[in-house]
Chimera marker file (.cmm) of the C-alpha trace (Angstrom):
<marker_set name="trace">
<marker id="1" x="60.483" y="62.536" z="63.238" r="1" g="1" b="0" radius="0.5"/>
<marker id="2" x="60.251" y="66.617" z="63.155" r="1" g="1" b="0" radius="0.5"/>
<marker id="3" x="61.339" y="69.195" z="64.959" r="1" g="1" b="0" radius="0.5"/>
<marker id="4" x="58.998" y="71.465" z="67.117" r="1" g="1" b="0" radius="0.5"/>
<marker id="5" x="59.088" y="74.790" z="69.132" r="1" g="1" b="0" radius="0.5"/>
<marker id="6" x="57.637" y="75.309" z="72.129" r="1" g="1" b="0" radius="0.5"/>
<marker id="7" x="56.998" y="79.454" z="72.939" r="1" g="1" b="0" radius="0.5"/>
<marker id="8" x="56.574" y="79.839" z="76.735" r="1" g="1" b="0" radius="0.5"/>
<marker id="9" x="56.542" y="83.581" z="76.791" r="1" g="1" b="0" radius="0.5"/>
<marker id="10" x="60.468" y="84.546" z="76.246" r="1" g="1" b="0" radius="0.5"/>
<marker id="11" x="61.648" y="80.968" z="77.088" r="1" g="1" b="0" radius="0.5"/>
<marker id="12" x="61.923" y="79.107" z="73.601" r="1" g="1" b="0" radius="0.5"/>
<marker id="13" x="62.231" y="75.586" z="73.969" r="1" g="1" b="0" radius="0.5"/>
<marker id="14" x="63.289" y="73.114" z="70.834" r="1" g="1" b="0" radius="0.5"/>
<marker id="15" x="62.319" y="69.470" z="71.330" r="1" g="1" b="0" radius="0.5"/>
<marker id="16" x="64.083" y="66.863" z="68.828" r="1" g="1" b="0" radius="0.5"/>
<marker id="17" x="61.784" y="63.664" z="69.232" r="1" g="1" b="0" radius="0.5"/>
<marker id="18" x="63.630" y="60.462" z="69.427" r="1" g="1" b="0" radius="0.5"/>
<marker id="19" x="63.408" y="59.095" z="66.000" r="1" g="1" b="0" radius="0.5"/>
<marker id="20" x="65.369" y="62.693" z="64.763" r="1" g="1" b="0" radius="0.5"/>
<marker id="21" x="68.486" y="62.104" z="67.442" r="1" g="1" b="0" radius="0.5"/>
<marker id="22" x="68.741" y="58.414" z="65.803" r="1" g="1" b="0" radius="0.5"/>
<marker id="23" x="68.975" y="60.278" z="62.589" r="1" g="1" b="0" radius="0.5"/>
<marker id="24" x="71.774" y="62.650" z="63.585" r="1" g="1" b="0" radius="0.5"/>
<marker id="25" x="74.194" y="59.332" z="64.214" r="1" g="1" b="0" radius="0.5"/>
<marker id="26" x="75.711" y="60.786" z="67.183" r="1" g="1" b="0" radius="0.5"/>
<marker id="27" x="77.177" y="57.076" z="67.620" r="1" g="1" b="0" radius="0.5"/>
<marker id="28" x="79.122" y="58.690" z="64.575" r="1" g="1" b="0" radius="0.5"/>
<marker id="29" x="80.819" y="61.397" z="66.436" r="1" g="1" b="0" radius="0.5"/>
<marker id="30" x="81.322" y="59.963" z="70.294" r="1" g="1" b="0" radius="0.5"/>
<marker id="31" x="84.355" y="61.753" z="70.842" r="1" g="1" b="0" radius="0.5"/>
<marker id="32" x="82.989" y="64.788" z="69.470" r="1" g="1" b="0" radius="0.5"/>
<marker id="33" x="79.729" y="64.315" z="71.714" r="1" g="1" b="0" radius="0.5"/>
<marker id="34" x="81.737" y="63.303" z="74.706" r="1" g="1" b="0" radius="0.5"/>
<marker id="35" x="84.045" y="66.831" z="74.618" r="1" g="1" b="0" radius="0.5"/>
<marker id="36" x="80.792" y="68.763" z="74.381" r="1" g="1" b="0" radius="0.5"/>
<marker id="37" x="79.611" y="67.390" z="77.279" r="1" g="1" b="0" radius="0.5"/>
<marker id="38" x="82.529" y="67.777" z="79.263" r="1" g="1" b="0" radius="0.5"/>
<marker id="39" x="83.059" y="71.131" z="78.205" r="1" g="1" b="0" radius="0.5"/>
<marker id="40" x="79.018" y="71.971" z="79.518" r="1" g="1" b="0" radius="0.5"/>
<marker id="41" x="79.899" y="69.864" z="82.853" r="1" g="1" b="0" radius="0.5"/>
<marker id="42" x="82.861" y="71.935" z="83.721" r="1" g="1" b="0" radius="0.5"/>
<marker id="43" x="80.950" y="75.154" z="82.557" r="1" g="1" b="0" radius="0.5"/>
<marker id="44" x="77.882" y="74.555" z="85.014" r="1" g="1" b="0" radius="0.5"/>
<marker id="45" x="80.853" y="73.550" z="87.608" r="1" g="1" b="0" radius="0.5"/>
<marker id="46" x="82.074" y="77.254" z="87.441" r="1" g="1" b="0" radius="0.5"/>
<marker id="47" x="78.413" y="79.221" z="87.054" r="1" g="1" b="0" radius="0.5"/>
<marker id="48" x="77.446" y="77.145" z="89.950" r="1" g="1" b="0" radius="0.5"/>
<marker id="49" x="81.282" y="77.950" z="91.779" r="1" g="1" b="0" radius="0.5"/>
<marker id="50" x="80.288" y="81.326" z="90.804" r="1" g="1" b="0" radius="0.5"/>
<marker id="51" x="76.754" y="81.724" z="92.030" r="1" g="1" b="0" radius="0.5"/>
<marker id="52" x="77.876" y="80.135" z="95.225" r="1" g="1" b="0" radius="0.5"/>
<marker id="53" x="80.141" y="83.146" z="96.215" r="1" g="1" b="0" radius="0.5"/>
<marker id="54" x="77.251" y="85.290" z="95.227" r="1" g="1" b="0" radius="0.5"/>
<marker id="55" x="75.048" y="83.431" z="97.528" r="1" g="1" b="0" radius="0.5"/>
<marker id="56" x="77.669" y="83.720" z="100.649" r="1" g="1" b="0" radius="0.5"/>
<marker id="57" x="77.879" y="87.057" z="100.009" r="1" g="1" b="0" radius="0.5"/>
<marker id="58" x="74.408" y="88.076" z="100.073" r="1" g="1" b="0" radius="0.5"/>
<marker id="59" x="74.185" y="86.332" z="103.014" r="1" g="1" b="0" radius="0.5"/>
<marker id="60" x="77.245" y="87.813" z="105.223" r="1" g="1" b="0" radius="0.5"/>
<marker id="61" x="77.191" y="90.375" z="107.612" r="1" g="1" b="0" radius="0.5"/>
<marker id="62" x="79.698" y="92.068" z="109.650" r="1" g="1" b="0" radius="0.5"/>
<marker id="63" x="78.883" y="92.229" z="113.819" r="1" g="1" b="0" radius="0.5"/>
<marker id="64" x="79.211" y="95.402" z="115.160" r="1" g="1" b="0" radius="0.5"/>
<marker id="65" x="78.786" y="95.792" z="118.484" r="1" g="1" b="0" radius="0.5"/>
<marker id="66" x="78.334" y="98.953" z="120.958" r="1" g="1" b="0" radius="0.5"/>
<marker id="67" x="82.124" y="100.566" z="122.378" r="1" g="1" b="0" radius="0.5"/>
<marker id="68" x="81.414" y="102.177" z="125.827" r="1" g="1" b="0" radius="0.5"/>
<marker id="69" x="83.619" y="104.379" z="127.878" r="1" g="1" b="0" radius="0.5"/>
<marker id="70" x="82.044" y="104.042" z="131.098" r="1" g="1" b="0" radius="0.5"/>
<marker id="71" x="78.375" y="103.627" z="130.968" r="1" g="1" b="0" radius="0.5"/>
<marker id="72" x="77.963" y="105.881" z="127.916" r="1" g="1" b="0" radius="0.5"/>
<marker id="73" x="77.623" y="103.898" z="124.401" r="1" g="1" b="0" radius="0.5"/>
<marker id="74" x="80.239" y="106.210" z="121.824" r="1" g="1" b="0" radius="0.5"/>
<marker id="75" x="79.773" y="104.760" z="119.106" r="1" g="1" b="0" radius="0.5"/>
<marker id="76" x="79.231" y="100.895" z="117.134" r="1" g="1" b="0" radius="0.5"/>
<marker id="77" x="82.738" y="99.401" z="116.019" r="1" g="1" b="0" radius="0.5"/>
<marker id="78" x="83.585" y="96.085" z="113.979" r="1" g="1" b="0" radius="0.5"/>
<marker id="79" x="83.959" y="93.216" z="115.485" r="1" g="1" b="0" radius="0.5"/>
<marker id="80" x="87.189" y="91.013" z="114.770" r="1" g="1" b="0" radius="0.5"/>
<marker id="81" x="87.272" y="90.608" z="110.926" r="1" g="1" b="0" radius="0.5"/>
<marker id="82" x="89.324" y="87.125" z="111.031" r="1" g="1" b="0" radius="0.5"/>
<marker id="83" x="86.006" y="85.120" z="109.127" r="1" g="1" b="0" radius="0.5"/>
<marker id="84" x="84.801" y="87.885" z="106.841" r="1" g="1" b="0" radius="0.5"/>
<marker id="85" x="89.193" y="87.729" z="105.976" r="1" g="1" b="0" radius="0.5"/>
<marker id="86" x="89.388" y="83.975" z="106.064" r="1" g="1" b="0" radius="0.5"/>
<marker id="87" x="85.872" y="83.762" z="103.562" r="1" g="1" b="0" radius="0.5"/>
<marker id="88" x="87.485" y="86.643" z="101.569" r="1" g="1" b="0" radius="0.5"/>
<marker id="89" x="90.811" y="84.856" z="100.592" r="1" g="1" b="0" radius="0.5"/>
<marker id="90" x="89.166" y="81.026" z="100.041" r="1" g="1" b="0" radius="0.5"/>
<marker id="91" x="86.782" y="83.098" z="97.482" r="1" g="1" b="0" radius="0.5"/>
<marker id="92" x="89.279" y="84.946" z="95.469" r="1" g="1" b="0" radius="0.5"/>
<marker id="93" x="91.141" y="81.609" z="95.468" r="1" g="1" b="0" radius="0.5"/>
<marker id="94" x="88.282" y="80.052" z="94.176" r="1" g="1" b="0" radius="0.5"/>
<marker id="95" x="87.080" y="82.690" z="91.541" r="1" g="1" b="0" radius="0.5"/>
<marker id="96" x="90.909" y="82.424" z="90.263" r="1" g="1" b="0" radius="0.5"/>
<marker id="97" x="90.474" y="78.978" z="89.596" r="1" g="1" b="0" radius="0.5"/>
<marker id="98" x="87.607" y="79.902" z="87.616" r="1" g="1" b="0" radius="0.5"/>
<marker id="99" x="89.074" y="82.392" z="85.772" r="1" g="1" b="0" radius="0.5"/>
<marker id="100" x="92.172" y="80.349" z="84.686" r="1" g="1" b="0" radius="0.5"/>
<marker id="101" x="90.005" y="77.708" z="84.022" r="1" g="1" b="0" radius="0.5"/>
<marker id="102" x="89.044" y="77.528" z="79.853" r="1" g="1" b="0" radius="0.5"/>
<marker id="103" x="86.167" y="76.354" z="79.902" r="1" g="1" b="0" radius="0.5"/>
<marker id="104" x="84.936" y="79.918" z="82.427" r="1" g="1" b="0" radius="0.5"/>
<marker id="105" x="84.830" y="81.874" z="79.117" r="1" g="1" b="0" radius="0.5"/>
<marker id="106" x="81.223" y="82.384" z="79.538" r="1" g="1" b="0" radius="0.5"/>
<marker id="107" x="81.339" y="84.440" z="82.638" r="1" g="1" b="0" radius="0.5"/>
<marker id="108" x="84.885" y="85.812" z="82.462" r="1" g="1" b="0" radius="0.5"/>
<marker id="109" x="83.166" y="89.058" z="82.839" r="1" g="1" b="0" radius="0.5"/>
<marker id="110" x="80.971" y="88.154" z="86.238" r="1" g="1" b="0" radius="0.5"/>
<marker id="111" x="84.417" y="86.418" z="87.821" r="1" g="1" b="0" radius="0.5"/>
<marker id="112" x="86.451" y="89.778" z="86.764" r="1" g="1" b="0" radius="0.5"/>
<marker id="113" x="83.941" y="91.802" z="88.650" r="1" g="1" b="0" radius="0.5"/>
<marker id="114" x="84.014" y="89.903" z="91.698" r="1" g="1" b="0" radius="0.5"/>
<marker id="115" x="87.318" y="89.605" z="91.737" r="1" g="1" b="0" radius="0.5"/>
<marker id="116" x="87.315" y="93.475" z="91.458" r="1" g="1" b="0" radius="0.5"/>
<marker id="117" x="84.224" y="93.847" z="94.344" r="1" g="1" b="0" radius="0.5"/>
<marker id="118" x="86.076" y="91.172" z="96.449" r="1" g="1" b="0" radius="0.5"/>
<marker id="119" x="89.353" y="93.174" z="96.351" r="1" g="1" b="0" radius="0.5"/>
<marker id="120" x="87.863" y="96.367" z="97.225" r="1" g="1" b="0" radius="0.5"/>
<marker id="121" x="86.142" y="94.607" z="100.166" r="1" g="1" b="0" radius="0.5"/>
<marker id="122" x="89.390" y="93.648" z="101.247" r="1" g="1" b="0" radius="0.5"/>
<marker id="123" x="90.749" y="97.163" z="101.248" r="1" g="1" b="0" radius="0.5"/>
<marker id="124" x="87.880" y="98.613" z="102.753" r="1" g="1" b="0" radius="0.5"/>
<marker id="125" x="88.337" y="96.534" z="105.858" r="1" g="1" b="0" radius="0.5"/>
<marker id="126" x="91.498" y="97.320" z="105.813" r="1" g="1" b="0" radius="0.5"/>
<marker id="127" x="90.733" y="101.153" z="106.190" r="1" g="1" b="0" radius="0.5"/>
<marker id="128" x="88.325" y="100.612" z="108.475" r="1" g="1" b="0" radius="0.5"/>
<marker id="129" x="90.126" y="98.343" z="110.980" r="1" g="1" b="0" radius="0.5"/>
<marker id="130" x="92.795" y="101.320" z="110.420" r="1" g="1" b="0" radius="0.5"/>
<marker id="131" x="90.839" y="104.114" z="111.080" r="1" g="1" b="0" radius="0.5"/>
<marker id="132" x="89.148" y="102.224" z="113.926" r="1" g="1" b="0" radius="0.5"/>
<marker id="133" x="92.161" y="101.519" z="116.133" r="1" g="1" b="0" radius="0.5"/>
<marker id="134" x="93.289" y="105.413" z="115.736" r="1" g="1" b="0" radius="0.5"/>
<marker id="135" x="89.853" y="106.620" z="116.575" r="1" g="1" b="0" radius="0.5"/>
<marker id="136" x="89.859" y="104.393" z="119.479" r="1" g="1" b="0" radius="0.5"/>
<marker id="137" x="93.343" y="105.349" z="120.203" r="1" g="1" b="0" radius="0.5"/>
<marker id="138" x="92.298" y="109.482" z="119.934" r="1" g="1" b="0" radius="0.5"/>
<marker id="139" x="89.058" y="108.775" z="122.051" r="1" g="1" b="0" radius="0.5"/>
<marker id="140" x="90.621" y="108.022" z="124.752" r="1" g="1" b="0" radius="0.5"/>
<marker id="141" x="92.962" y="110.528" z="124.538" r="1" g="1" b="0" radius="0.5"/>
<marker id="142" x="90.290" y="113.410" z="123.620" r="1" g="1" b="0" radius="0.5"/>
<marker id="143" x="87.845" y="111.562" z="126.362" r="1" g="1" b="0" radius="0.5"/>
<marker id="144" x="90.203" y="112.330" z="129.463" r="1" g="1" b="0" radius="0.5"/>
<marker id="145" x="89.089" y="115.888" z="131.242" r="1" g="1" b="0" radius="0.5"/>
<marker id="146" x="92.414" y="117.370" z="131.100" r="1" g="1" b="0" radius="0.5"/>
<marker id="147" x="92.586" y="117.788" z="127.136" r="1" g="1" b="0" radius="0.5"/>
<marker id="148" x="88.860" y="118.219" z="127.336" r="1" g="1" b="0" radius="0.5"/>
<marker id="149" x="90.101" y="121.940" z="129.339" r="1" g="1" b="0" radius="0.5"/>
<marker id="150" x="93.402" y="121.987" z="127.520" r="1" g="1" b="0" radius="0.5"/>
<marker id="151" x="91.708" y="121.936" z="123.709" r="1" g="1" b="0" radius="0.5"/>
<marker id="152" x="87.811" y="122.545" z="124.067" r="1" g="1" b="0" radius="0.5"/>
<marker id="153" x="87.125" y="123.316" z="120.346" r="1" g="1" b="0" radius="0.5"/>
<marker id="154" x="89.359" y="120.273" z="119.423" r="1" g="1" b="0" radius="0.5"/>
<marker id="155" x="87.289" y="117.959" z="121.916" r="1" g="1" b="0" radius="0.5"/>
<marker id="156" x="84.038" y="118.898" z="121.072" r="1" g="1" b="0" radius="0.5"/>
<marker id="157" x="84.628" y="118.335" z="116.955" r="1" g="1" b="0" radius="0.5"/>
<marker id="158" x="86.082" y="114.760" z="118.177" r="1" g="1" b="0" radius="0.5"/>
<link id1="1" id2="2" r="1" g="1" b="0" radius="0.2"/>
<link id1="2" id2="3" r="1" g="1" b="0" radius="0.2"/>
<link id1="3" id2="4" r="1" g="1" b="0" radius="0.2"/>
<link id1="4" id2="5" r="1" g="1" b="0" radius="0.2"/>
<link id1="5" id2="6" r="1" g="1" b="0" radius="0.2"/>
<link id1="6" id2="7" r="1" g="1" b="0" radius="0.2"/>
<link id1="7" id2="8" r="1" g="1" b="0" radius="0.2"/>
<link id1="8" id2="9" r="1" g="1" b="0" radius="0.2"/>
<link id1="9" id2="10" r="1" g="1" b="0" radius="0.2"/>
<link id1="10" id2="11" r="1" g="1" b="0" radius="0.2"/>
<link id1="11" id2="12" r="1" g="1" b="0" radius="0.2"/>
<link id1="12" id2="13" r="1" g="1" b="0" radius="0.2"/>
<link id1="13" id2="14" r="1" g="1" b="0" radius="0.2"/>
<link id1="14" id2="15" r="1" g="1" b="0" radius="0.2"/>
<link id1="15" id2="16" r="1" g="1" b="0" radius="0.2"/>
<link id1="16" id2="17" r="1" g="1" b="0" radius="0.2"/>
<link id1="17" id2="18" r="1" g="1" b="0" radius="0.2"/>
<link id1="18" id2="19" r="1" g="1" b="0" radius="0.2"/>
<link id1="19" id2="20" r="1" g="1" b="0" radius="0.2"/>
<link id1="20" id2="21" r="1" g="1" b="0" radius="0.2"/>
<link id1="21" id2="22" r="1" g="1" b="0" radius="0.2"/>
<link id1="22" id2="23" r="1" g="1" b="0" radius="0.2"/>
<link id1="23" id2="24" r="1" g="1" b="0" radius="0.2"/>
<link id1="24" id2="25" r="1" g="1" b="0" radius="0.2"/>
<link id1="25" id2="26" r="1" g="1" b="0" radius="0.2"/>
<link id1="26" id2="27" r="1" g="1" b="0" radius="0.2"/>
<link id1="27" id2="28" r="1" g="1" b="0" radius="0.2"/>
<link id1="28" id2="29" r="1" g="1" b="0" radius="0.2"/>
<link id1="29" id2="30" r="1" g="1" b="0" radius="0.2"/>
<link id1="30" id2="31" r="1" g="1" b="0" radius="0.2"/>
<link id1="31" id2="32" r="1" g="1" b="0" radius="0.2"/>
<link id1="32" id2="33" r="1" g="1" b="0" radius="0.2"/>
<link id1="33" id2="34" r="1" g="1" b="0" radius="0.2"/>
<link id1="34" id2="35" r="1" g="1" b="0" radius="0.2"/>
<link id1="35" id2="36" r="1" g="1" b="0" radius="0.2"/>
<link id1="36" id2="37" r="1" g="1" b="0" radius="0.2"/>
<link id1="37" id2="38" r="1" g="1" b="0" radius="0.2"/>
<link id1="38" id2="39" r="1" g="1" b="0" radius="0.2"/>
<link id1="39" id2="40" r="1" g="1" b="0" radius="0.2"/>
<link id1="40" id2="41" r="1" g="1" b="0" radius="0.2"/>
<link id1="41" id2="42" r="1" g="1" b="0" radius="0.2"/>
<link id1="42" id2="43" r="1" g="1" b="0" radius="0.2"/>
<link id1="43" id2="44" r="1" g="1" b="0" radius="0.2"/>
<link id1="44" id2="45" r="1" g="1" b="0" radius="0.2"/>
<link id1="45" id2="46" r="1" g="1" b="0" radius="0.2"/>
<link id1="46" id2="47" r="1" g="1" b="0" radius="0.2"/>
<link id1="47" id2="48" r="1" g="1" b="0" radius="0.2"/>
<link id1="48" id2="49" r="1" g="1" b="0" radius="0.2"/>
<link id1="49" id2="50" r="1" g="1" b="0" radius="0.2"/>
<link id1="50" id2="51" r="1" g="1" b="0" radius="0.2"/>
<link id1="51" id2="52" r="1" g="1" b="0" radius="0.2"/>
<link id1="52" id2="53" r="1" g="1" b="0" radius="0.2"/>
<link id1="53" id2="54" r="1" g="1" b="0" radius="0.2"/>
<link id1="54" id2="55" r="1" g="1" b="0" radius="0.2"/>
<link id1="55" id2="56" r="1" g="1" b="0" radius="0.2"/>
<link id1="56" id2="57" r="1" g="1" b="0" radius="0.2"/>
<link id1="57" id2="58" r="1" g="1" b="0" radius="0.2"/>
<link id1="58" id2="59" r="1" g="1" b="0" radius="0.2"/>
<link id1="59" id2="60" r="1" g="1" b="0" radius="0.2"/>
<link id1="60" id2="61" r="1" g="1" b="0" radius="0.2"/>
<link id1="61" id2="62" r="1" g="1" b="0" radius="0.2"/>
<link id1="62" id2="63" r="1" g="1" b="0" radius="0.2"/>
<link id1="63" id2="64" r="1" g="1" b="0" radius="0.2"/>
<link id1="64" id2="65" r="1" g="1" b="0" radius="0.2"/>
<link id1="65" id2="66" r="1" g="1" b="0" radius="0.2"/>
<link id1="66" id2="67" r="1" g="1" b="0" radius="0.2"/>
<link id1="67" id2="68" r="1" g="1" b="0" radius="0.2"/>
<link id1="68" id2="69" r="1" g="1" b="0" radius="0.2"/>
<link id1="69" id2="70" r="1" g="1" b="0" radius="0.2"/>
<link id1="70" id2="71" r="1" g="1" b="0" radius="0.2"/>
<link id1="71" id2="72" r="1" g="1" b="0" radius="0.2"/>
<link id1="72" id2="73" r="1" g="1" b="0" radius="0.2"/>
<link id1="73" id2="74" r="1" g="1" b="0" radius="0.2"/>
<link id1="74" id2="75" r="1" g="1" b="0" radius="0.2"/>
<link id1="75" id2="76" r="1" g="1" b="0" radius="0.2"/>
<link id1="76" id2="77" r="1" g="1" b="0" radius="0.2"/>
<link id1="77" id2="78" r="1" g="1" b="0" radius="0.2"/>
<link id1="78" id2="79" r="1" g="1" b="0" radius="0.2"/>
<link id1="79" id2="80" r="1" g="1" b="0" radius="0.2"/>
<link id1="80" id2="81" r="1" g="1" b="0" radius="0.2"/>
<link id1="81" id2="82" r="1" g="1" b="0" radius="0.2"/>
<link id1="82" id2="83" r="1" g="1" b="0" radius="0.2"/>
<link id1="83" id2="84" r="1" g="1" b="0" radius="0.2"/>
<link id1="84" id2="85" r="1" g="1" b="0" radius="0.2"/>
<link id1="85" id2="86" r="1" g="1" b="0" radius="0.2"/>
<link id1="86" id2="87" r="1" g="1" b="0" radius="0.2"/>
<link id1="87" id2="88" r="1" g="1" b="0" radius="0.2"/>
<link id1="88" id2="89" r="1" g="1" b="0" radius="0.2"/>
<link id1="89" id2="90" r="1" g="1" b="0" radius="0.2"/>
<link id1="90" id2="91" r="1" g="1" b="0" radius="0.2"/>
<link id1="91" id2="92" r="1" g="1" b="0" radius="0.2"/>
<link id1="92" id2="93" r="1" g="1" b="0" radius="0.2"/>
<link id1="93" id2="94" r="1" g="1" b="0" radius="0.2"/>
<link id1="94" id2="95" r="1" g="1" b="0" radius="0.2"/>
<link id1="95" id2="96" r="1" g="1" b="0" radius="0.2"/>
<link id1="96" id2="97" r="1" g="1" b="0" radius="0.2"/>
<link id1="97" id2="98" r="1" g="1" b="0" radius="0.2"/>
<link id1="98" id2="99" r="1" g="1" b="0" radius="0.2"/>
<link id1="99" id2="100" r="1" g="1" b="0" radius="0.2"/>
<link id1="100" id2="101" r="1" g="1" b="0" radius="0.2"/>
<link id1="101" id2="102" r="1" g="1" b="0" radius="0.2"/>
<link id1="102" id2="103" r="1" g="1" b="0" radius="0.2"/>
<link id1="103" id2="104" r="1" g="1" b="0" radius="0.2"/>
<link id1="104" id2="105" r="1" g="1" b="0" radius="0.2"/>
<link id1="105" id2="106" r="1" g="1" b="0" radius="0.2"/>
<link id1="106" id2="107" r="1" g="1" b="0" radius="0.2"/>
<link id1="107" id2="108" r="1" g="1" b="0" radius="0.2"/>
<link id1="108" id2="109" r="1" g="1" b="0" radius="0.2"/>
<link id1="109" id2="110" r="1" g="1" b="0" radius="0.2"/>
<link id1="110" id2="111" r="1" g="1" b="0" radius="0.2"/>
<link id1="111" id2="112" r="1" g="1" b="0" radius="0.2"/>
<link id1="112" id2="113" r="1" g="1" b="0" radius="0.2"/>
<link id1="113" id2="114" r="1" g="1" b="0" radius="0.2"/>
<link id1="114" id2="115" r="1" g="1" b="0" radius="0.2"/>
<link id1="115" id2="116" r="1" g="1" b="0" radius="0.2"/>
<link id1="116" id2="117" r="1" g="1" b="0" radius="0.2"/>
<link id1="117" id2="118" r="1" g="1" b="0" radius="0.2"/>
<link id1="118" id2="119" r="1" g="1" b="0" radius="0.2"/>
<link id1="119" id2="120" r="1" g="1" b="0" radius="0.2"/>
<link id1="120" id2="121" r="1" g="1" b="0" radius="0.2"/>
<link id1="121" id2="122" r="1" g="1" b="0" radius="0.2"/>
<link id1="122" id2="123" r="1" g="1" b="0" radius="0.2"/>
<link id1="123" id2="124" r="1" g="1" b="0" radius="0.2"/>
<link id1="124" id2="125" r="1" g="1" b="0" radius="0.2"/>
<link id1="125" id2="126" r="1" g="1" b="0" radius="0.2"/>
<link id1="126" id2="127" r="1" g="1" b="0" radius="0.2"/>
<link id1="127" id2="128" r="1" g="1" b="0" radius="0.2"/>
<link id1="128" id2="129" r="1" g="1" b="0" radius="0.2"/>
<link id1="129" id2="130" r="1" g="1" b="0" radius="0.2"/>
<link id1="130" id2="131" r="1" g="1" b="0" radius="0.2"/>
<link id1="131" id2="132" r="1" g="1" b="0" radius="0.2"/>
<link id1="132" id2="133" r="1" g="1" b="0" radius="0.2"/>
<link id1="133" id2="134" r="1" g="1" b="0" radius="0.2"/>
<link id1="134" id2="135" r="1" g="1" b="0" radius="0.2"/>
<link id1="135" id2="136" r="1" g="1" b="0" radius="0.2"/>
<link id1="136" id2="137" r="1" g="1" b="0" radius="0.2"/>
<link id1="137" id2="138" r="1" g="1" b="0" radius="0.2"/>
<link id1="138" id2="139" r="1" g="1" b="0" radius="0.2"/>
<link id1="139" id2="140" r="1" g="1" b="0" radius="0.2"/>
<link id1="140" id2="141" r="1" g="1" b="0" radius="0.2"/>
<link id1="141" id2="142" r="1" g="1" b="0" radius="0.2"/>
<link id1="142" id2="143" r="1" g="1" b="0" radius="0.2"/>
<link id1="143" id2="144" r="1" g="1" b="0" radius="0.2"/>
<link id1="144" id2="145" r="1" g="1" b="0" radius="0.2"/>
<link id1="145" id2="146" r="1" g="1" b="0" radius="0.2"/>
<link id1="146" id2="147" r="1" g="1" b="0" radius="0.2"/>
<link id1="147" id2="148" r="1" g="1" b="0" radius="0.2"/>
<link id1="148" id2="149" r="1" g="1" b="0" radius="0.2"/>
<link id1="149" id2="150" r="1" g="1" b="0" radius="0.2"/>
<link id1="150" id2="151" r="1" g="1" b="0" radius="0.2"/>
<link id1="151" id2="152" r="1" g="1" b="0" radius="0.2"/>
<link id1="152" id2="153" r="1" g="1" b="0" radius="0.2"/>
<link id1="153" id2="154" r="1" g="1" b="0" radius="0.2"/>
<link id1="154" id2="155" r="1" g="1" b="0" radius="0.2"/>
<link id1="155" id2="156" r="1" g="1" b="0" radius="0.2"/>
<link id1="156" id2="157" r="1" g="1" b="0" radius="0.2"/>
<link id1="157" id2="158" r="1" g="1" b="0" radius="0.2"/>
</marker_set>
């Protein structure tokens, strides 16, 4: 019928023994009881909605693969973009959802910054798929012999 703490380094555990909860008359206060609960459920719903972007995210990659003119390897360039773009827009969908949701208020913080992080990874592709296709586009065009002889100092910054 007491109460009694547990010290396990920095993790600080209460127990309640049995008798004390039949003390408290929770019976008393179901409704009470029953919002708490569903208030933790949909809270561990959205840290674990949460964690599971982080875990996709620590876990994707982007293929890059050689780009040859001729036999000669120029350079590495992205490959097509159309997953990492599809994953992108289901999470920010997702972490939306969270963040309307009131019982995410919690980690309102951790879903702002990913929002933020998922954005910028957004925009970053973007750019590079941008400045990809024009470098492609000017390799060609500084890669042919006549503007090699026609702008040397031009060709060789390229």
């Amino acid at each position: 019928m007491e109460e009694t703490e547990k010290d396990l380094g920095d993790i600080n555990l209460k127990t309640i023994t049995l008798s004390k909860v039949f003390e408290l008359e929770l019976q008393n206060y179901q409704e009470k009881v029953q919002e708490i609960c569903k208030e933790a459920k949909e809270e561990a719903k959205n840290e674990e909605a949460v964690a599971k972007i982080d875990a996709v995210w620590k876990a994707t990659q982007f293929s890059l693969f050689p780009y040859k003119r001729g036999n000669e390897v120029r350079s590495k360039i992205i490959a097509t973009v159309e997953e990492v773009r599809e994953l992108l827009e289901d999470n920010i969908l997702s972490l939306q959802g969270v963040g309307a949701s009131k019982y995410a208020r919690s980690i309102k913080a951790r879903v702002s910054q990913w929002e933020s992080d998922l954005n910028l990874v957004s925009d970053v592709i973007d750019i590079w798929m941008l400045v990809q296709s024009k470098w492609r586009y000017l390799e060609s065009i500084f890669a042919s012999d006549d503007i090699r002889q026609q702008l040397p100092e031009e060709a060789k910054k390229f």
